[in-house]
C-alpha positions as CSV (number, residue, x, y, z in Angstrom):
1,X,-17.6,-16.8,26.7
2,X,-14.4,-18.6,26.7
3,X,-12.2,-20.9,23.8
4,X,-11.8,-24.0,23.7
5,X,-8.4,-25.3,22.5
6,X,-8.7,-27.6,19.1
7,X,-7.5,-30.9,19.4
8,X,-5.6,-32.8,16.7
9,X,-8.3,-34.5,15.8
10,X,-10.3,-31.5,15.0
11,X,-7.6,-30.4,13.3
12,X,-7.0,-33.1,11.4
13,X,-10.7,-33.0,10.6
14,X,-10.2,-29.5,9.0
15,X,-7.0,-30.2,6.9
16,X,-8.7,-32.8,5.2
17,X,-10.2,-30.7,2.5
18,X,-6.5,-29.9,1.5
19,X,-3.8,-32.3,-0.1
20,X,-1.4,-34.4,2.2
21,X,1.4,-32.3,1.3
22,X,-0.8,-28.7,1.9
23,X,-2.3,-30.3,4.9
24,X,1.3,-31.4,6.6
25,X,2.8,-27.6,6.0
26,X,-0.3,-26.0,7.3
27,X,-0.4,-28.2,10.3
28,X,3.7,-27.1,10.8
29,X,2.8,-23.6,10.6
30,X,-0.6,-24.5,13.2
31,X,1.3,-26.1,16.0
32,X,3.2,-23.4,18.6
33,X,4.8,-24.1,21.6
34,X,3.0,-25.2,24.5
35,X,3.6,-21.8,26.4
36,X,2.7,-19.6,23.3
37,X,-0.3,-21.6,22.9
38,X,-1.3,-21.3,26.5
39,X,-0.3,-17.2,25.9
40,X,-2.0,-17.1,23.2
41,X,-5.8,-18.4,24.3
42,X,-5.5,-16.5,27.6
43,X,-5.3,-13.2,25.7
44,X,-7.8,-14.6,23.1
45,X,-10.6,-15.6,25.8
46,X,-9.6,-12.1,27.6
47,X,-10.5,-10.0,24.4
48,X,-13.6,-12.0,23.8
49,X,-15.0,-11.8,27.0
50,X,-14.0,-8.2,26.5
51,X,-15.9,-7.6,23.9
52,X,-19.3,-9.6,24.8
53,X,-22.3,-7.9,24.5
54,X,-23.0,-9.3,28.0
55,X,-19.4,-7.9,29.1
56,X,-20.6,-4.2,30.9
57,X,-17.3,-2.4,29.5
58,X,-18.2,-3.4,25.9
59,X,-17.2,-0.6,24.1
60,X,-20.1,1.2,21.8
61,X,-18.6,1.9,18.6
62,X,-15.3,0.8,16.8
63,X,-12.9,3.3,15.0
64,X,-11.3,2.3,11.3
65,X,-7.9,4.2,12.4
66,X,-4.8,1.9,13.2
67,X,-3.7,5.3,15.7
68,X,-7.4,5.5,17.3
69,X,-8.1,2.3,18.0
70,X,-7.6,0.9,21.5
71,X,-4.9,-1.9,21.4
72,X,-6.6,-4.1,23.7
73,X,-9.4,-4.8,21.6
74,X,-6.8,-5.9,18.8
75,X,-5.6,-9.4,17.9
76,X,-2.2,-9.1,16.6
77,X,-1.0,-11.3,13.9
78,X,2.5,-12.6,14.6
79,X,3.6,-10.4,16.7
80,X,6.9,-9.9,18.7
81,X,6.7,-13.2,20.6
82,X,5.2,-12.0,23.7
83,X,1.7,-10.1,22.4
84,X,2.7,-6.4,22.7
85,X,3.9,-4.0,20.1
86,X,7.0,-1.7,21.2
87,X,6.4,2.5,21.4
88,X,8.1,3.4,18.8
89,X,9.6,6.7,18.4
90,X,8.0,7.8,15.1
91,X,4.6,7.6,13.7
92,X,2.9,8.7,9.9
93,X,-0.2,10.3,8.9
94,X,-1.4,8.7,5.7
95,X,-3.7,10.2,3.5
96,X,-4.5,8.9,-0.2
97,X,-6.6,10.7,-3.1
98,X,-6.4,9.7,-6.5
99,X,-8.8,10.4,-9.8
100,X,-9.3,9.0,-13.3
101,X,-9.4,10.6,-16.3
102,X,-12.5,10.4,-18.6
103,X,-13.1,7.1,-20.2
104,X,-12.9,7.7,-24.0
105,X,-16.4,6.3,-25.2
106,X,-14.8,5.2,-29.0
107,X,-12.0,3.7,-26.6
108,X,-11.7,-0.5,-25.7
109,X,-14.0,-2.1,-23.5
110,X,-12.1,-2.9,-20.7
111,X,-12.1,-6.0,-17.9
112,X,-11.3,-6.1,-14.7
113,X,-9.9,-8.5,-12.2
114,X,-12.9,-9.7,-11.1
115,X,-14.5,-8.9,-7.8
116,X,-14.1,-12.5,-6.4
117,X,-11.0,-12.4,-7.4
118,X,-7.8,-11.7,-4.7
119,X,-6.9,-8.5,-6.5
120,X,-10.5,-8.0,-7.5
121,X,-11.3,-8.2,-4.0
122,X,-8.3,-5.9,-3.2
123,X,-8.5,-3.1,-5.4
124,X,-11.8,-2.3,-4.3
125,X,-11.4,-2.4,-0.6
126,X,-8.3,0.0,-1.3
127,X,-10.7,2.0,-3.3
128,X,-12.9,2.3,-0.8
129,X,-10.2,3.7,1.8
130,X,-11.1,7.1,2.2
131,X,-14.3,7.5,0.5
132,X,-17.1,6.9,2.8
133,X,-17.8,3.5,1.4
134,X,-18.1,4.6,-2.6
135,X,-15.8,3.6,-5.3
136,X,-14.1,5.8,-7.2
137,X,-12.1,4.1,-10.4
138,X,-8.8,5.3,-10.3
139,X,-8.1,4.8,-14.2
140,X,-4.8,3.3,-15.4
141,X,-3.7,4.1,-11.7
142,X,-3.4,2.7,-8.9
143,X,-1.5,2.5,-4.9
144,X,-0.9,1.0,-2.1
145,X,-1.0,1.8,1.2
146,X,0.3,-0.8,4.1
147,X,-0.9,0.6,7.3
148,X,-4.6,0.2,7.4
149,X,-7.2,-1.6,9.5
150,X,-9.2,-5.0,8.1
151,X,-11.1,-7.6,9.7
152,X,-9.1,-10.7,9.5
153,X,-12.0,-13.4,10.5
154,X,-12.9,-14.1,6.3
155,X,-9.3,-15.4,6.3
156,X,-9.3,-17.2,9.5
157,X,-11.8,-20.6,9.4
158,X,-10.4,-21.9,12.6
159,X,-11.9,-19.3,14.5
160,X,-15.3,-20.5,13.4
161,X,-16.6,-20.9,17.3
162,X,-15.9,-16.8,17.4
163,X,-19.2,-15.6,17.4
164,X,-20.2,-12.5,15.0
165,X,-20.5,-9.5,17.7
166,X,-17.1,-11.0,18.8
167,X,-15.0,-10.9,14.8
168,X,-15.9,-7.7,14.2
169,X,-13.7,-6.3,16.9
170,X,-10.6,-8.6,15.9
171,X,-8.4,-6.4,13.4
172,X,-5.3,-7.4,11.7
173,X,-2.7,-4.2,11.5
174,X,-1.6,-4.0,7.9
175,X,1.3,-2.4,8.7
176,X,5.2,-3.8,8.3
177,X,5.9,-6.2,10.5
178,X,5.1,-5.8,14.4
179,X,4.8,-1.8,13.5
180,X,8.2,-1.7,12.1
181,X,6.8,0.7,9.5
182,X,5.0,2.2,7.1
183,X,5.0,1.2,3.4
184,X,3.0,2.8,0.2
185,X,3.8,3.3,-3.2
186,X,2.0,4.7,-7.0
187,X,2.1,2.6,-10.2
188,X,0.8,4.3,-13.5
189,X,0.3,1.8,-16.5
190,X,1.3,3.1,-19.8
191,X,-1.5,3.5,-22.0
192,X,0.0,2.8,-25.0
193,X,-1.1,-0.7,-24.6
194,X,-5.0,-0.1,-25.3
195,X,-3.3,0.3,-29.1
196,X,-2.7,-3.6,-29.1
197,X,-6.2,-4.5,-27.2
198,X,-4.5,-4.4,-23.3
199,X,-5.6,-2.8,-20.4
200,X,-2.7,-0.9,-18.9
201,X,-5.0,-1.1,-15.6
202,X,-4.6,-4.6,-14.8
203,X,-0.8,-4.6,-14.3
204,X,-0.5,-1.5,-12.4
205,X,-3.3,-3.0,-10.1
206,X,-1.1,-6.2,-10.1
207,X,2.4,-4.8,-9.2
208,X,0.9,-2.4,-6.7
209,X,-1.3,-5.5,-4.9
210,X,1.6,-7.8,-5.0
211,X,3.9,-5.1,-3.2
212,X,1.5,-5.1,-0.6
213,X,1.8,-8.3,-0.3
214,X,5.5,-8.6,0.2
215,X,5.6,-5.4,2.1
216,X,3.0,-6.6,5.0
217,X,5.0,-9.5,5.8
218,X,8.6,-7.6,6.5
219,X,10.2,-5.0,8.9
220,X,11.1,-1.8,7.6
221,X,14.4,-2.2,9.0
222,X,16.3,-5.2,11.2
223,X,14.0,-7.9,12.3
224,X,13.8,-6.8,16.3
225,X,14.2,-9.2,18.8
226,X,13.6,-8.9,22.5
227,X,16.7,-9.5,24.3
228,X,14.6,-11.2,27.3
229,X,12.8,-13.7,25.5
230,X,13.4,-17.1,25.8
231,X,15.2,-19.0,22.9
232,X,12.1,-20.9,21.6
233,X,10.6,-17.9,21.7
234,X,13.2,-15.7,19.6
235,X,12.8,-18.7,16.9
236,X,8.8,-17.2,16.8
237,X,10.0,-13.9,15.5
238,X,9.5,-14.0,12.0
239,X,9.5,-12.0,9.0
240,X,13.0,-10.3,7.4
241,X,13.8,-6.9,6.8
242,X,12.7,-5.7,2.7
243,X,14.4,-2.2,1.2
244,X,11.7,-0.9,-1.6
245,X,13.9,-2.1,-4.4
246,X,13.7,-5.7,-3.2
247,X,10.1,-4.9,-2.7
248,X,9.2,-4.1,-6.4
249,X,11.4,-6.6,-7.4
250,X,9.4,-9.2,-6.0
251,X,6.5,-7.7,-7.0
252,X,7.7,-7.4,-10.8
253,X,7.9,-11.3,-10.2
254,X,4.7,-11.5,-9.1
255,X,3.1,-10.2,-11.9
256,X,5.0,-11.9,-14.5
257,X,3.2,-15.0,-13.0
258,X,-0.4,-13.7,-13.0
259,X,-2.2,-15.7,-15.7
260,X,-4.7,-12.6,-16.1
261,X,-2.0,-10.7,-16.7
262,X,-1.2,-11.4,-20.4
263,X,0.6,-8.3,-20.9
264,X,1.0,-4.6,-20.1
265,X,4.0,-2.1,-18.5
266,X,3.7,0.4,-15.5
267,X,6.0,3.0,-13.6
268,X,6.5,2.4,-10.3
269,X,7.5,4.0,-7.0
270,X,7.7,2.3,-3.9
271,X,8.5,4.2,-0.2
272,X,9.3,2.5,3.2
273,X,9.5,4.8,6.5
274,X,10.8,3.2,9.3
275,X,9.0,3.7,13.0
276,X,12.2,3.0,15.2
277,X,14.9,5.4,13.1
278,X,12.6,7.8,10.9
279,X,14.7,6.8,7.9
280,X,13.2,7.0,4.2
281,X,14.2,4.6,1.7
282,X,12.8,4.5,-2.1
283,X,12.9,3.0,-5.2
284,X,11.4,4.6,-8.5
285,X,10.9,3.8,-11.7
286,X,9.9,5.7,-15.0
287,X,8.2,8.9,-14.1
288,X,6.3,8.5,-11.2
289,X,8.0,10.5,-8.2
290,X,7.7,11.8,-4.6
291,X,8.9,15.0,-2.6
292,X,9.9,15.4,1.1
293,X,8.8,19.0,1.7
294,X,10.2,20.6,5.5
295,X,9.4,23.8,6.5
296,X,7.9,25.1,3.4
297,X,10.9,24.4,1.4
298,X,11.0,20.9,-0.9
299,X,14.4,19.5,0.7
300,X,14.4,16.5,-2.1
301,X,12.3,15.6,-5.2
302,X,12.7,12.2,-7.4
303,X,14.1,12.7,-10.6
304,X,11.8,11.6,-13.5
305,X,13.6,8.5,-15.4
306,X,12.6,8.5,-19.2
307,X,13.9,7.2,-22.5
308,X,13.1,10.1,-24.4
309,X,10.3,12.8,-23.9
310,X,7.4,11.0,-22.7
311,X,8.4,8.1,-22.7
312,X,9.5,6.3,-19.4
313,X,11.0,3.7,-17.7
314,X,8.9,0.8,-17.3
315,X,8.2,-2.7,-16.2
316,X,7.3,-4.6,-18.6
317,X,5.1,-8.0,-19.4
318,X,5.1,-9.3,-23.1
319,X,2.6,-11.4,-24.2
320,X,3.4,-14.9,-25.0
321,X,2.8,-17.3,-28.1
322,X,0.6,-14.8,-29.9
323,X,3.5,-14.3,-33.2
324,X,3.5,-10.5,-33.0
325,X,6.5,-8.3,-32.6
326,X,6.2,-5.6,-29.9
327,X,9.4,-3.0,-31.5
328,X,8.0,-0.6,-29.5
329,X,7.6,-1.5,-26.5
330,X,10.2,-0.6,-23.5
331,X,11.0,-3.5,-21.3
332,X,13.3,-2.1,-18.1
333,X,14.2,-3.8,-15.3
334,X,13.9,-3.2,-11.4
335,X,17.5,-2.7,-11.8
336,X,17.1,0.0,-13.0
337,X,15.3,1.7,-10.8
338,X,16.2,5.3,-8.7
339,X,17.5,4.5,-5.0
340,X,17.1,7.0,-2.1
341,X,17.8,6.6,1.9
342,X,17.7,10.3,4.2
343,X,16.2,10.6,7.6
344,X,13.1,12.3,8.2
345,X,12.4,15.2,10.8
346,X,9.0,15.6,13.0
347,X,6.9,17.9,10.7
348,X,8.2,16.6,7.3
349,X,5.6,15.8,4.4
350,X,6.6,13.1,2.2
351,X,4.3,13.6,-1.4
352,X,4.0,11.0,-3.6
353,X,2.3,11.1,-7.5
354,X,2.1,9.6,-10.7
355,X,2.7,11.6,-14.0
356,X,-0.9,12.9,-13.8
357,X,0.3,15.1,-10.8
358,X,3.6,16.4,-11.4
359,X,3.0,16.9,-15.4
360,X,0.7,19.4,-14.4
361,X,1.2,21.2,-11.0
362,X,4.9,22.7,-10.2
363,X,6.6,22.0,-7.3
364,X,6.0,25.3,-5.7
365,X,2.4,25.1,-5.8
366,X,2.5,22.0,-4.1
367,X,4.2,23.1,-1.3
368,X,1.8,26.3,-1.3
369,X,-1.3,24.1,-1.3
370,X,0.0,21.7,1.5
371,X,1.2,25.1,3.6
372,X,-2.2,26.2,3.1
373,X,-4.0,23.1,4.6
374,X,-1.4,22.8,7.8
375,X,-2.4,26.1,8.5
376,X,-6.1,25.7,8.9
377,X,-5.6,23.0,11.0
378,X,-6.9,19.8,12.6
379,X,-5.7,16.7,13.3
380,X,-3.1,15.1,11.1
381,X,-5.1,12.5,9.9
382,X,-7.7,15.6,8.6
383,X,-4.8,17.2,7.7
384,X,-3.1,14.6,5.4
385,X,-6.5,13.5,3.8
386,X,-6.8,17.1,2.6
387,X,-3.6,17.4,1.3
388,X,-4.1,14.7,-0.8
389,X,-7.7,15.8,-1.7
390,X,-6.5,19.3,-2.5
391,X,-3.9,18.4,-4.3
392,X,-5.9,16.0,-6.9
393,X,-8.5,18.5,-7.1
394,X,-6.2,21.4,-8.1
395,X,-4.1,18.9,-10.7
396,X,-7.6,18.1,-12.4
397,X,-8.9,21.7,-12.4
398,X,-4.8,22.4,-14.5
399,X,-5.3,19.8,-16.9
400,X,-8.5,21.2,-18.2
401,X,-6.8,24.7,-18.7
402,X,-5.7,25.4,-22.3
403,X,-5.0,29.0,-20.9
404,X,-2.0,27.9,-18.0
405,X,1.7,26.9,-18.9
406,X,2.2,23.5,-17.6
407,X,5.1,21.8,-16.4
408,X,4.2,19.1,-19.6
409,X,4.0,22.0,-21.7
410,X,7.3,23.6,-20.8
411,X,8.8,20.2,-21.1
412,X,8.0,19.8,-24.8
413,X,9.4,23.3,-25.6
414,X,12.9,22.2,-24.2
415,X,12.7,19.3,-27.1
416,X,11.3,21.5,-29.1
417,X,7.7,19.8,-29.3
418,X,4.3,22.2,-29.3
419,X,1.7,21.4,-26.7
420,X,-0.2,24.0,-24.9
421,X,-1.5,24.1,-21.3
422,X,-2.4,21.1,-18.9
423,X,-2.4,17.5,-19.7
424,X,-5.1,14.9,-19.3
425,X,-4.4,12.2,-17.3
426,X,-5.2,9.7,-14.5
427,X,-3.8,11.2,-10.9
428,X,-3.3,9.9,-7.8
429,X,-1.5,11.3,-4.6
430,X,-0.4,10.1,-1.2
431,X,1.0,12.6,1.7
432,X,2.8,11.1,4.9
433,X,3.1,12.8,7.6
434,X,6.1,12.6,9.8
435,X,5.9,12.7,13.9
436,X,8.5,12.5,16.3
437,X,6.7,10.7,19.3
438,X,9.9,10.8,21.6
């Protein structure tokens, strides 16, 4: 089974469902070089042919993990110019667990993005990451996590000749550009705002899918280019290189245009690693936070930003034309926000949480827990995913004790407040873990 090139008429023929306007930027974007067109259906009709069932080394079953899969069985999106990715000298170990707290049944019927919606369509992919396929509602919550696997063919209507055995073997690397990087980040809406009729869901879910968004189309660091390409093919190289602050900055942006967005406020915190230098680089808001823990010692941990006891920094969307007053509401800016930069070391485990985590566990049982789980072993990816799982689990078993002192509780004696043990709250986790490849 081979490709055919399309012509401009078929093209055109496509486009015309579009404006003129739409249909002359698409076509731009559509028409490569003659040699990068040529590269680019050779290696298309190789991978197809590849994977044909009538092919003999058609391979059996396909793998869901971005370090698992076998490369040549990938169609990369914009790579470096030539088709191949560059070894680079550090990879991560992702592994995400998060867990909403009990709806209140006297509380405000809440609605969603809708499931045909972008971030409808989003959010619950991302929920189903590592659950075997079930949902799990994340509450006022919610993450992202830019290093995944997804079939790209929904998105792709040119490829329509592709036939269906064929698209589900073509994957699109949600990663930073060309495998420049990981990025994630944790958003927790404030749920003061079901007191005015808002669901502090929808604009966590909005600034978390919006940083995805942004972060999948840069480089962790400097834009690489191959010092042997040709010049036509340097100007192919796209993409520019986005720090976490610039990230949730455009992201803010972003959800201060969603229309289903009328209003709401969220903490944020946003973390790039970088594959080629092993740096870190972060940008927090309010009181969400991470940790880098290295050798069983926590060599850094994000301060928590707040106006007052609990009470933190937030990004904020007012509503519009409705004549009420919000005098309570906090509206912060990405400004604002908690920069870090530090290079990592093979081994290191990069933690991050909302509220719902570090209100209740301390910092040493963290590092006791995720000790625990390296030492049983596995592979990294098992290893991670546990982390993560453990760590939810044991923060939702301490926020139903009334018996333990909390890390909320002895917060509120310092300002001289009464509450007693764990705190009830949505939680979500992510642990990276750092290897040294070289």
């Amino acid at each position: 089974m081979s490709l055919s090139r399309p012509t401009s008429s078929s093209i055109s023929s496509l486009l015309k469902c579009y404006t003129p306007a739409l249909a002359r930027h698409i076509s731009r974007k559509a028409r490569p070089t003659p040699a990068l067109r040529n590269r680019f259906f050779a290696r298309l009709n190789a991978a197809v042919n590849t994977n044909s069932p009538s092919s003999s080394s058609s391979s059996a079953s396909s793998s869901s993990s971005a370090t698992s899969t076998d490369d040549s069985n990938i169609l990369f999106a914009r790579g470096n110019g030539r088709g191949t990715v560059p070894v680079r000298p550090y990879t991560f170990h992702i592994g995400a667990s998060w867990a909403g707290k009990p709806e209140d049944p006297r509380g405000m019927k809440k609605v969603p993005f809708p499931p045909d919606t972008l971030i409808g369509a989003w959010r619950d992919n991302t929920l189903m990451r590592s659950r075997g396929g079930q949902t799990l509602d994340a509450g006022e919550d919610f993450f992202f996590v830019q290093e995944v696997l997804v079939p790209i063919y929904p998105a792709l209507p040119l490829l329509s000749p592709l036939k269906a055995h064929v698209l589900t073997r073509i994957f699109l690397i949600l990663q930073m550009r060309n495998r420049s990087g990981v990025s994630f980040g944790v958003a927790d809406g404030v749920g003061g705002w079901i007191d005015s009729g808002v669901d502090p869901a929808l604009f966590s879910q909005a600034l978390m899918y919006h940083a995805h968004r942004y972060s999948r189309n840069a480089w962790a660091g400097e834009p690489e280019i191959d010092p042997t390409m040709d010049y036509e093919e340097r100007e192919q190289v796209e993409g520019w290189e986005m720090t976490p602050y610039e990230c949730l900055d455009l992201a803010y942006g972003g959800v201060l245009r969603e229309k289903f967005v009328l209003a709401g406020s969220s903490t944020a915190c946003i973390i790039s690693l970088n594959a080629s230098s092993g740096v870190l680089r972060s940008a927090n808001l309010g009181d969400s936070g991470y940790s880098i823990l290295r050798n069983t010692q926590i060599v850094y941990r994000q301060r928590s930003q707040t106006h007052f006891f609990n009470c933190p920094k937030q990004l904020t969307k007012l509503p519009t034309n409705n004549g009420r007053k919000f005098s309570r509401a906090c509206v912060d800016s990405p400004n604002e926000a908690d920069t870090y930069e530090t290079k990592l070391r093979d081994g290191d485990i990069v933690v991050a949480y909302t509220d719902g985590f570090s209100d209740n566990v301390f910092p040493s049982e963290m590092v006791t827990i995720c000790s625990l789980v390296a030492r049983a072993g596995g592979t990294e990816e098992e290893q991670v995913q546990a982390m993560a799982d453990r760590l939810v689990e044991y923060s939702r078993q301490c926020m139903k004790s009334k018996l333990r002192v909390s890390p909320f509780e002895r917060e509120a004696s310092r300002v001289g407040q009464y509450f007693r043990g764990g705190k009830p709250d949505d939680v979500t986790v992510i642990v990276a873990l750092i290897r040294e490849t070289s």
